[in-house]
C-alpha positions as CSV (number, residue, x, y, z in Angstrom):
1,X,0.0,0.0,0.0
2,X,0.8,3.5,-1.0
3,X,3.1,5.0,2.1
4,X,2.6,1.6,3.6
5,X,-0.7,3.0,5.0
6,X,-3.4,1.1,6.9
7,X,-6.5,0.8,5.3
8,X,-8.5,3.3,7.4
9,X,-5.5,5.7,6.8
10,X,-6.0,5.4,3.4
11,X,-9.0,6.1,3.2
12,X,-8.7,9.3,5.2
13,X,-6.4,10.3,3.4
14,X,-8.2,10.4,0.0
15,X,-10.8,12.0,2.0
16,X,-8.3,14.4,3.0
17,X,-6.8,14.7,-0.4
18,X,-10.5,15.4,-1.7
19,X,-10.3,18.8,-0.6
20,X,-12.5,17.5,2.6
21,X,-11.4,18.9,6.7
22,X,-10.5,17.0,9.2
23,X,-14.0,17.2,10.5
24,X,-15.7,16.5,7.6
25,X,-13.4,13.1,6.5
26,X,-14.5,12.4,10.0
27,X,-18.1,12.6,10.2
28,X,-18.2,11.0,6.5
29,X,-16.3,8.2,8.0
30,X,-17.9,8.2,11.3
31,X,-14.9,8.5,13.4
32,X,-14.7,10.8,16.2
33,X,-12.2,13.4,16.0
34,X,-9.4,12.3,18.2
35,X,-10.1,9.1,15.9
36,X,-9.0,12.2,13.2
37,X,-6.2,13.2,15.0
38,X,-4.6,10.1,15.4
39,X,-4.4,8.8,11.9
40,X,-3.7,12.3,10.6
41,X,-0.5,12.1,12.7
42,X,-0.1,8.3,11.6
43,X,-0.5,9.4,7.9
44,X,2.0,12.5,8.6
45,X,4.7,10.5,10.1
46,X,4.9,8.0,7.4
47,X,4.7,11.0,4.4
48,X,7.3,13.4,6.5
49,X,4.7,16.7,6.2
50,X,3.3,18.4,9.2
51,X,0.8,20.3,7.4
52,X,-2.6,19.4,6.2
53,X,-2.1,21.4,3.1
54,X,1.4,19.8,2.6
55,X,0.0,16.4,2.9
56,X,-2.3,17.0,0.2
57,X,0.5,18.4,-2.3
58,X,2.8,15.1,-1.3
59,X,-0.8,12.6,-2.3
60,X,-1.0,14.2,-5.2
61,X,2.2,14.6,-6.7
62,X,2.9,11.2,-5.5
63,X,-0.1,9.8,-7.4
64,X,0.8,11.7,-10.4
65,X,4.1,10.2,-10.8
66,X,2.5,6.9,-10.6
């Protein structure tokens, strides 16, 4: 898997990459928001950002290369 990413951190992360908040990836999901919180800082230390924004930029360009 892409970043070796769970599943569920996967699919936050499209979510994420959508254009969606935190809060609404969350309530499409139905997963509370430290739920949110925790795989966003999962998906951040395996990409190396610490941004929101930057995480979307690294998804994309990533998935564009592929």
């Amino acid at each position: 898997m892409l970043f070796d990413f769970t599943a569920a951190e996967a699919r936050f992360a499209r979510l994420l990459a959508s254009g969606m908040s935190m809060e609404e990836a969350g309530k499409r999901l139905g997963i509370t928001r430290n739920t949110c919180k925790s795989r966003l800082q999962a998906i951040f230390a395996k990409t190396g950002v610490t941004r929101q924004a930057a995480l979307v930029v690294v998804l994309h360009d990533t998935l564009v290369s592929l």
